[in-house]
C-alpha positions as CSV (number, residue, x, y, z in Angstrom):
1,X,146.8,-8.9,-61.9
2,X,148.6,-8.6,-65.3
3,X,148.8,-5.5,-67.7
4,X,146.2,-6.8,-69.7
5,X,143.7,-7.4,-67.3
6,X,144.6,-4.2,-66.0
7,X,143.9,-2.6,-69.8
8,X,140.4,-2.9,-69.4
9,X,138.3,-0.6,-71.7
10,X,135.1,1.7,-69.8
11,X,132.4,-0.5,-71.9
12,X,134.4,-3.6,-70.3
13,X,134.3,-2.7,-67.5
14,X,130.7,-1.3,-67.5
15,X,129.3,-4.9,-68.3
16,X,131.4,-6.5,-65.7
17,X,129.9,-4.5,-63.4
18,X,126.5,-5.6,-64.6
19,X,126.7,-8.4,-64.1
20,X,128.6,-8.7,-60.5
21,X,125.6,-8.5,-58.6
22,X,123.7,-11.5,-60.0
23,X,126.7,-13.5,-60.4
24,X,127.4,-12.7,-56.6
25,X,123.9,-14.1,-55.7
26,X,124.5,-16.9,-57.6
27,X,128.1,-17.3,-56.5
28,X,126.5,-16.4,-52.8
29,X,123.8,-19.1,-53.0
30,X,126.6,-22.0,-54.2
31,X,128.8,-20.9,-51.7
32,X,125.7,-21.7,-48.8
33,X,124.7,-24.8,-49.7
34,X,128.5,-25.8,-50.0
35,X,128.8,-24.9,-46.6
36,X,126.0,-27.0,-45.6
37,X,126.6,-29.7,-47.4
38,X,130.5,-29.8,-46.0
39,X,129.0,-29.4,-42.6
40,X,127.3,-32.3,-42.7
41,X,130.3,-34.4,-43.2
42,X,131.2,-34.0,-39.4
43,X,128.3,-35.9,-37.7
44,X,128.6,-38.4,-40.8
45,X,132.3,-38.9,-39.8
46,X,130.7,-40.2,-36.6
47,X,129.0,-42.7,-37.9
48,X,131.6,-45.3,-39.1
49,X,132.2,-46.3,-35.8
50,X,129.0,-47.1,-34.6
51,X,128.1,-48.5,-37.3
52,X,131.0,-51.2,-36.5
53,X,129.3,-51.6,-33.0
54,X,126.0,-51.2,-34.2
55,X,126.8,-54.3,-36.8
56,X,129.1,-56.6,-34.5
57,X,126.1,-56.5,-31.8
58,X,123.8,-58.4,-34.3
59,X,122.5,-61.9,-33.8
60,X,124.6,-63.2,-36.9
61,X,127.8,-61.4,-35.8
62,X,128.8,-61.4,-31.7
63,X,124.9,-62.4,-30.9
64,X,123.2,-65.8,-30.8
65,X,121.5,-65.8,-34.2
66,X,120.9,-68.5,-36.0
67,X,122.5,-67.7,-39.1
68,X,125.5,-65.8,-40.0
69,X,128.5,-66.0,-37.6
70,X,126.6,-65.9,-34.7
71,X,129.6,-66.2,-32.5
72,X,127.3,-66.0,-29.6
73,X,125.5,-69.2,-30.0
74,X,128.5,-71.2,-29.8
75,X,130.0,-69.1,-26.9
76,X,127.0,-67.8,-24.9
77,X,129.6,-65.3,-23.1
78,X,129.5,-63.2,-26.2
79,X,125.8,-62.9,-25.8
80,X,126.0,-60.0,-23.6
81,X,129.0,-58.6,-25.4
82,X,126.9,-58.0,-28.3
83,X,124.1,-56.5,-26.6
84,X,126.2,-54.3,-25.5
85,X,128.1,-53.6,-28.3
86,X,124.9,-52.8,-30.0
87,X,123.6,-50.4,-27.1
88,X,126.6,-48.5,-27.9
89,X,126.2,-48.4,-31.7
90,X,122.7,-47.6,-31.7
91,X,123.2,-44.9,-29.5
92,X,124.2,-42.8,-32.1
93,X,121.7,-44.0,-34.5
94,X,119.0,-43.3,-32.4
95,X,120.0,-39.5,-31.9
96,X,121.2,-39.1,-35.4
97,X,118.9,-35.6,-34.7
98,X,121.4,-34.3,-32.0
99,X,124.0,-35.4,-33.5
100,X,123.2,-33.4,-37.2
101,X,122.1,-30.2,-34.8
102,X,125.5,-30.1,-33.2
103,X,127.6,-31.0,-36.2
104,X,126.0,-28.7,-38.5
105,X,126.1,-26.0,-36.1
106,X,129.8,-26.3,-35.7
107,X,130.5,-27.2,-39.4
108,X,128.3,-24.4,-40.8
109,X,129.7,-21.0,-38.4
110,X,132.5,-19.8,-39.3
111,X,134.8,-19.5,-36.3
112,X,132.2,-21.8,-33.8
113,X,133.7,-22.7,-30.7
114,X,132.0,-24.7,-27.9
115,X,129.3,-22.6,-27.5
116,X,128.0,-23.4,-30.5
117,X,127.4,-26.8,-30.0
118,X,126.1,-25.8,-26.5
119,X,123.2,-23.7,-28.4
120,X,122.9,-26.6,-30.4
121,X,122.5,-28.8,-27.9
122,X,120.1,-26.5,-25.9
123,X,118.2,-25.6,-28.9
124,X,117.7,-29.3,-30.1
125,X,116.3,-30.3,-26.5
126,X,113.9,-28.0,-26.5
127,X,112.5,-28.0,-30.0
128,X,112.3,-32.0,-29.0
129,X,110.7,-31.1,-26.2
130,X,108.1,-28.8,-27.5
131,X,107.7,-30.7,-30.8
132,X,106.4,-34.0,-28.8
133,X,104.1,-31.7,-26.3
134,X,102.6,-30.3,-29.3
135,X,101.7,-33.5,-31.0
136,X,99.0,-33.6,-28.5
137,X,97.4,-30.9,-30.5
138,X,97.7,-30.9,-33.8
139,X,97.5,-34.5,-34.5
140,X,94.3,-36.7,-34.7
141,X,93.4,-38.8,-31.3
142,X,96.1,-42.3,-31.8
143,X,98.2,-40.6,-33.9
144,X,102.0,-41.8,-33.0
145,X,104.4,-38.5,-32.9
146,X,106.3,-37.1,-35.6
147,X,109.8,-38.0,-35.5
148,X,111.6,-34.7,-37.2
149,X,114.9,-37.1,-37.3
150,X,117.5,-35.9,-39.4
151,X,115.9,-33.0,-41.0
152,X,114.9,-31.4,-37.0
153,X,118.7,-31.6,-36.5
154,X,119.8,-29.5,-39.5
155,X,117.2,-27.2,-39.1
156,X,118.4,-26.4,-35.5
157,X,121.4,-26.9,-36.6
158,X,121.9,-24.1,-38.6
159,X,119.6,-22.1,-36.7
160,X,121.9,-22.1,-33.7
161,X,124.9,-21.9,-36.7
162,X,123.0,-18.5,-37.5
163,X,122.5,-17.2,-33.8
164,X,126.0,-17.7,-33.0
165,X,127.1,-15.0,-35.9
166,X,124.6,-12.7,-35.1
167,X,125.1,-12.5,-31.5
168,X,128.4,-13.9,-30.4
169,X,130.3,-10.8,-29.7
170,X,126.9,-8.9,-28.4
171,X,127.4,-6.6,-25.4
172,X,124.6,-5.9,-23.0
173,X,124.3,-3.3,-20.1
174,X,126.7,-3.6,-17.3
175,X,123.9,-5.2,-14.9
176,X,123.4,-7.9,-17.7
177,X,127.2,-8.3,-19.2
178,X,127.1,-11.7,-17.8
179,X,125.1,-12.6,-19.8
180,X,126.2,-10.9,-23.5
181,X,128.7,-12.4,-25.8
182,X,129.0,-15.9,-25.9
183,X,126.6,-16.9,-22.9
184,X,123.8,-15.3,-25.0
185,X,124.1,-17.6,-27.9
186,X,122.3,-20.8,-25.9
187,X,119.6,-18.3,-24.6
188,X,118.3,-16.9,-28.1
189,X,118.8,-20.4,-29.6
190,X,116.6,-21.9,-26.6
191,X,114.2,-19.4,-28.0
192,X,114.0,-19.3,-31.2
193,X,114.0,-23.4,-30.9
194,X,110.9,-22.9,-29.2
195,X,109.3,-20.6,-31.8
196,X,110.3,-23.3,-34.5
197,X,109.3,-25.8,-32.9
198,X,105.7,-24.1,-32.5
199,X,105.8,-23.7,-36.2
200,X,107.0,-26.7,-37.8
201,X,104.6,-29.0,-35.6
202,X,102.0,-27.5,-37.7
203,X,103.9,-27.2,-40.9
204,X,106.1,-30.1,-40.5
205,X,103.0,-32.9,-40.8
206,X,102.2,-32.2,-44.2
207,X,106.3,-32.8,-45.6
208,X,106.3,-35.6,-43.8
209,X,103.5,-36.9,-45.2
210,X,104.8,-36.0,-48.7
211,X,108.6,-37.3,-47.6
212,X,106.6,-40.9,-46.7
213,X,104.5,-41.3,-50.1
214,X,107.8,-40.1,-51.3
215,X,109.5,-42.8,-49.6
216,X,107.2,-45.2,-50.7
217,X,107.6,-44.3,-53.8
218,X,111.0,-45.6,-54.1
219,X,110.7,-48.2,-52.9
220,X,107.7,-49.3,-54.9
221,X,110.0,-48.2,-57.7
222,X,113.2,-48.9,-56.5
223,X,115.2,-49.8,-59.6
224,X,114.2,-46.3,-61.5
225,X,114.2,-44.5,-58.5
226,X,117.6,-45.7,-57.4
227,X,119.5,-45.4,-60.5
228,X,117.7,-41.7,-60.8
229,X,119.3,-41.1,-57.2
230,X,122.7,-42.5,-58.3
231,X,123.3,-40.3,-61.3
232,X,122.7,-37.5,-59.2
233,X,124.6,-38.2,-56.6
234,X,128.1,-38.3,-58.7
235,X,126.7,-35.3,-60.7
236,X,126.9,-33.0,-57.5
237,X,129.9,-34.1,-56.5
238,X,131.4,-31.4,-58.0
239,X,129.5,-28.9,-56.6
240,X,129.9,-30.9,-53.2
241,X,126.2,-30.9,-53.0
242,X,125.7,-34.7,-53.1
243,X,125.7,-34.6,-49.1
244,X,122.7,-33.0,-49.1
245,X,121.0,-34.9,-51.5
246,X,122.0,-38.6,-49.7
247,X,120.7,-37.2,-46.2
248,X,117.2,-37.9,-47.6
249,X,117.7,-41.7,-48.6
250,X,120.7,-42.5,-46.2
251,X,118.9,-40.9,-43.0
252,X,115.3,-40.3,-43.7
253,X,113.8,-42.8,-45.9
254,X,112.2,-45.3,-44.8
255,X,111.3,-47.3,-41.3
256,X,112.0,-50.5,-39.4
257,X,111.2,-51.0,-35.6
258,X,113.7,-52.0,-33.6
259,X,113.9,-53.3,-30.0
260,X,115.3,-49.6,-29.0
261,X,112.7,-47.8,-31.1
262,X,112.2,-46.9,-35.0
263,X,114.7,-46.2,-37.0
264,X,115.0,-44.4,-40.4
265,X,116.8,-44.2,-43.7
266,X,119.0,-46.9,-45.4
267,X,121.2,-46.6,-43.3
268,X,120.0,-47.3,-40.1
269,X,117.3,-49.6,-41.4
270,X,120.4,-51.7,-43.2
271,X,122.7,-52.2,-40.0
272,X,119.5,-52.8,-37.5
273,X,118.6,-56.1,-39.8
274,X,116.1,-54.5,-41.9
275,X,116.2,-56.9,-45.3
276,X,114.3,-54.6,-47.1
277,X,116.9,-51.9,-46.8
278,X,120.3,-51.0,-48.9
279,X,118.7,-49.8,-52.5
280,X,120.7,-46.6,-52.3
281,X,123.8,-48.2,-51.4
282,X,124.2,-51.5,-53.0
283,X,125.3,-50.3,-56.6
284,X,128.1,-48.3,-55.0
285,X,130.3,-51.3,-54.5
286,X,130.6,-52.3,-58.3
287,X,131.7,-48.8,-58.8
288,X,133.9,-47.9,-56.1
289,X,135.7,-51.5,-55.7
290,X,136.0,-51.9,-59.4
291,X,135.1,-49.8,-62.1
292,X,137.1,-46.4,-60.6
293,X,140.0,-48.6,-60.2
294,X,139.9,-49.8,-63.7
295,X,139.6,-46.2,-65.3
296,X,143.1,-45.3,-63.2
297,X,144.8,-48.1,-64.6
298,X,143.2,-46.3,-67.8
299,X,144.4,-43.7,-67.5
300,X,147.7,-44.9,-66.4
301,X,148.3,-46.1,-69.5
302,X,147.4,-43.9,-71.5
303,X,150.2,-41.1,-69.9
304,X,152.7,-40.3,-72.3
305,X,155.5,-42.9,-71.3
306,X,157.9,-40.3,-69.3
307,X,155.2,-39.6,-67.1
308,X,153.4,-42.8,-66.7
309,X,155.7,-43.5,-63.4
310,X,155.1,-39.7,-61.9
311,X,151.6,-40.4,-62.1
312,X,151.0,-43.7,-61.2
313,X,151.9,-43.5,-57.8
314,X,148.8,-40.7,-57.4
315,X,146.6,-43.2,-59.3
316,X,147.8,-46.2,-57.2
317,X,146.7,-44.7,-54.2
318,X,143.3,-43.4,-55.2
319,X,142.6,-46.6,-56.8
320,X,143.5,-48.2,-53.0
321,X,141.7,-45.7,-51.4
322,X,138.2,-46.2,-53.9
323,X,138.8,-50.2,-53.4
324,X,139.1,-50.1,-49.5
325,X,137.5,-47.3,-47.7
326,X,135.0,-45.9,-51.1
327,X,136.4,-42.7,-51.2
328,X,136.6,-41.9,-55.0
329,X,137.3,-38.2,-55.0
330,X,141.0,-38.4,-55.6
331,X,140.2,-40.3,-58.3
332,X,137.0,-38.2,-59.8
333,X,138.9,-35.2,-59.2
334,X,142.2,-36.9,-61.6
335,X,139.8,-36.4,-65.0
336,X,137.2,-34.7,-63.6
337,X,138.2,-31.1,-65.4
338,X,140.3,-32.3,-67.7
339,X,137.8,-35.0,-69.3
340,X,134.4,-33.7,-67.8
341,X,132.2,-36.1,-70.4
342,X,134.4,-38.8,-69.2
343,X,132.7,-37.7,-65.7
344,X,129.4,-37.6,-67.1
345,X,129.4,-41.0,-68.3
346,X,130.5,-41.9,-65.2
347,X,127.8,-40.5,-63.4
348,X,125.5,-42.4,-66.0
349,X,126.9,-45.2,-65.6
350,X,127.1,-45.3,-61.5
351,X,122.9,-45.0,-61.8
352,X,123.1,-48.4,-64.1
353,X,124.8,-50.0,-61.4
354,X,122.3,-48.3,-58.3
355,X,119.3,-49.6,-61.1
356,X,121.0,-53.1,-62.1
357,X,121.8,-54.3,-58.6
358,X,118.0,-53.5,-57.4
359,X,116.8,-56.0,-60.6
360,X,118.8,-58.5,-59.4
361,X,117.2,-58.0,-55.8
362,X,120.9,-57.4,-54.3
363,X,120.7,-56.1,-51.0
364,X,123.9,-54.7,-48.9
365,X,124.8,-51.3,-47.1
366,X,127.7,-49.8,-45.3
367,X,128.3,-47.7,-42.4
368,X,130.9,-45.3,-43.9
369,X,131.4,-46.2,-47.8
370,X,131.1,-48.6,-50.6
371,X,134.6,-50.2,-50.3
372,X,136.0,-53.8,-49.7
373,X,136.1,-52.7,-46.0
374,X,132.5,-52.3,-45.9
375,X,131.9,-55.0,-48.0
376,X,133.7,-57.8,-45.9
377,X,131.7,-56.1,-42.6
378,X,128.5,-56.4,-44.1
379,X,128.7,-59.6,-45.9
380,X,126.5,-62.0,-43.5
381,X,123.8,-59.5,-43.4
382,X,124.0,-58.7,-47.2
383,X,121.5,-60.7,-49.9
384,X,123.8,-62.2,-52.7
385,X,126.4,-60.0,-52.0
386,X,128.9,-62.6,-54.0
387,X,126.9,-61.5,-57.3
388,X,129.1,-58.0,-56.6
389,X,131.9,-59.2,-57.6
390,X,131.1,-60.6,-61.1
391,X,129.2,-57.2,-61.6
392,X,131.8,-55.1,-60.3
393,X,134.0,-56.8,-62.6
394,X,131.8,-56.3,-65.8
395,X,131.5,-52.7,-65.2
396,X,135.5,-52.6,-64.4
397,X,136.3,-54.3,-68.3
398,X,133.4,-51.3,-69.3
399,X,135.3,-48.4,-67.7
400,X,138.9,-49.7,-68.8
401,X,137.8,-50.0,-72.5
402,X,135.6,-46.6,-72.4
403,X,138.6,-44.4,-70.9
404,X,141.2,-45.8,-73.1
405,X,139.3,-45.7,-76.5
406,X,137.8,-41.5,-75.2
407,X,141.6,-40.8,-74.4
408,X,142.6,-42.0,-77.2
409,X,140.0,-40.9,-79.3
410,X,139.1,-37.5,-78.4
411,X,142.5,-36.5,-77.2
412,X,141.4,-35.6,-73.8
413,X,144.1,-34.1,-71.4
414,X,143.6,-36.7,-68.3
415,X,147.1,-36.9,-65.6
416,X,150.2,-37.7,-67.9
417,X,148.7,-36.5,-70.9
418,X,149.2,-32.3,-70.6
419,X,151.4,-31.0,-73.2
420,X,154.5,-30.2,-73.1
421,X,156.3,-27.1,-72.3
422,X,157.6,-26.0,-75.6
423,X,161.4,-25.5,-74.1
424,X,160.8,-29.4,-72.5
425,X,162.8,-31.0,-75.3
426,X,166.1,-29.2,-74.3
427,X,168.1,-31.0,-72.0
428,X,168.2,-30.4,-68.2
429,X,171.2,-28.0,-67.0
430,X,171.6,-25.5,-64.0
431,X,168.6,-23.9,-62.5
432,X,166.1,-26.0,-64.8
433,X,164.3,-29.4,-63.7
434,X,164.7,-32.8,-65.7
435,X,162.1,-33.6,-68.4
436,X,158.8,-35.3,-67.1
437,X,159.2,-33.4,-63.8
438,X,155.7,-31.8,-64.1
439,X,154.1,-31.8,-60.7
440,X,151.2,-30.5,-62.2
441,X,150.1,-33.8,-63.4
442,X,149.5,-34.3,-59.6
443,X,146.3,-32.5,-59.3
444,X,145.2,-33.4,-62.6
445,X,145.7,-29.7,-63.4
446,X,147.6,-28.1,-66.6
């Protein structure tokens, strides 16, 4: 702390004060559902790979189709290779709810340790458990049971996530210590499991009900509803929210039945053959392959011409990593402060693409991201997934004009554009770095 922030005047400091306490709720609030959202990322990071198996095992890939690859019809050895390729993929897919309740758990306390996933575990089995017994009784005669998916996991996720703070370090009387501490955690999640399970099988019915029509919804208006979903999804980025929001189309969206059971979301629905399925991933690719690329080399060239080789290595790889694997922070994150309208009509422009590629009935999906790798995996099971490229190429000619003429226009600070220290015009000597050697620039930061 400085001597001015130090010189703070009563009044000042009076209104700060004020206003602490809201703006820590707020602050509080954030901070929650930024955990959750980043504690989602680790049963998502499981994913890729079965989705790899999951996607090799189908009758157009390793199987016996008769379209596609279908390596399998010409090799019938394969056959079998497939199926069981696919077992092991779909393994994951069809316990996408055990696999949320243990990765939230984990990702959401702070400090967890194996017995959190333990209480996970246990909690999840018996809110399963207890959820399909009480479908007996509080659904009509015929009625198939409700599968709580996704949305069961995180719940009992971050119930057990909870339990394990409150009671980790708990000490009980000496004829129960074997039982306090850690050992406790699995026992009061196993409970409380059973007391929301209880509860939700009568609550739960009526959200479902308004997550199908929901569902339905979308997919009766798929092109609105999809670029809706994709203008959102960049605009939380920042807050690191968007996680949350693409558990509901990715995960529980939707239905296709499948020789190992129903599955849900676009996801699942996508790599199990569903051709119905991909609306909220298609018009990722044109974004991710092409247009985030184009803005770098944007923005490349519009860095003042000492810097454009300090920051074009950063903007080379980003650009890689967008085109490849479809992970675009690097690249959001370059103008993401430092341009935040440029961001804006990014996001705008990403729900175009979600809404354009559903007019023209495209139809493709990934297991991890939107990037060539995805792209190449997917293709046989895609519909016109060669239209991409021309798209992706329109929107990259879009970006690269935007960003140049708004850099150029508005004078916005993007990487190789801060300015320059005012002693940066004298020449380098002892103890002071040469000109252009600005690491800033790295982050996107001044």
């Amino acid at each position: 702390m400085n001597g001015g922030d130090q010189a703070v005047t009563a009044a000042g400091t009076a209104q700060t004060d004020e206003r602490t306490p809201e703006a820590g709720r707020k602050s509080s609030g954030l901070g929650v559902l930024q955990r959750l959202g980043r504690s989602l990322m680790l049963p998502i990071a499981a994913l890729p790979v079965a989705a790899i198996l999951l996607r090799l095992g189908q009758p157009d890939m390793l199987g016996d189709g008769d379209q596609g690859v279908a390596l399998g019809a010409r090799w019938p050895w394969l056959s079998p290779v497939a199926d069981v390729l696919a077992a092991a993929g779909g393994a994951l897919f069809d316990n996408l709810g055990l696999l949320f309740a243990v990765g939230v758990a984990i990702g959401f306390a702070r400090r967890s340790d194996g017995s959190t996933a333990l209480a996970a575990v246990v909690g999840y089995l018996v809110f399963d458990a207890v959820t399909d017994e009480m479908s007996g009784f509080v659904l009509d005669r015929g009625e198939d049971p409700v599968d709580y998916g996704v949305f069961g996991g995180i719940v009992v996720g971050l119930t057990a996530a909870v339990l394990w703070q409150r009671f980790h370090r708990l000490r009980l009387p000496p004829y129960l210590a074997f039982f306090g501490g850690r050992r406790f955690v699995p026992i009061v999640t196993a409970l409380a499991a059973l007391g929301l399970a209880v509860v939700m099988s009568f609550t739960y019915p009526t959200f479902d009900a308004a997550l199908t029509a929901f569902g339905r919804w979308l997919v009766g208006h798929s092109i609105i509803g999809a670029g809706l979903y994709g203008v959102a999804n960049r605009l939380l980025v920042p807050l690191g929210l968007h996680h949350l929001l693409n558990s509901v189309p990715w995960f529980a969206v939707g239905s296709y039945p499948t020789p190992g059971g129903v599955v849900h979301g676009d996801v699942a629905r996508f790599l199990s053959g569903d051709p119905t399925a991909g609306a909220f991933m298609t018009g990722f690719f044109p974004i991710m392959m092409f247009a985030l690329p184009a803005a770098a080399l944007a923005i490349h060239q519009e860095a003042r011409p000492h810097r454009r080789r300090l920051v074009g290595g950063v903007l080379l790889s980003g650009a890689l990593t967008s085109f490849l694997t479809g992970v675009t922070e690097p690249l959001e994150f370059a103008f993401l402060f430092v341009a935040w309208p440029l961001y804006v009509v990014h996001a705008f422009l990403t729900g175009t693409s979600m809404a354009l590629v559903n007019a023209l009935g495209i139809k493709d999906g990934f297991g991890f991201s939107a990037g060539a790798i995805d792209y190449l995996l997917n293709f046989t099971a895609a519909t016109r997934p060669l239209l991409l490229v021309p798209i992706g190429l329109g929107y990259a000619v879009v970006y690269y004009v935007l960003f140049r003429f708004a850099i150029r226009r508005f004078g916005l600070r993007t990487p190789g554009r801060e300015e320059e220290p005012a002693d940066d015009e004298q020449p380098a000597g002892p103890g002071r770095p040469p000109r252009g050697r600005d690491f800033r620039v790295v982050t996107g930061r001044s």
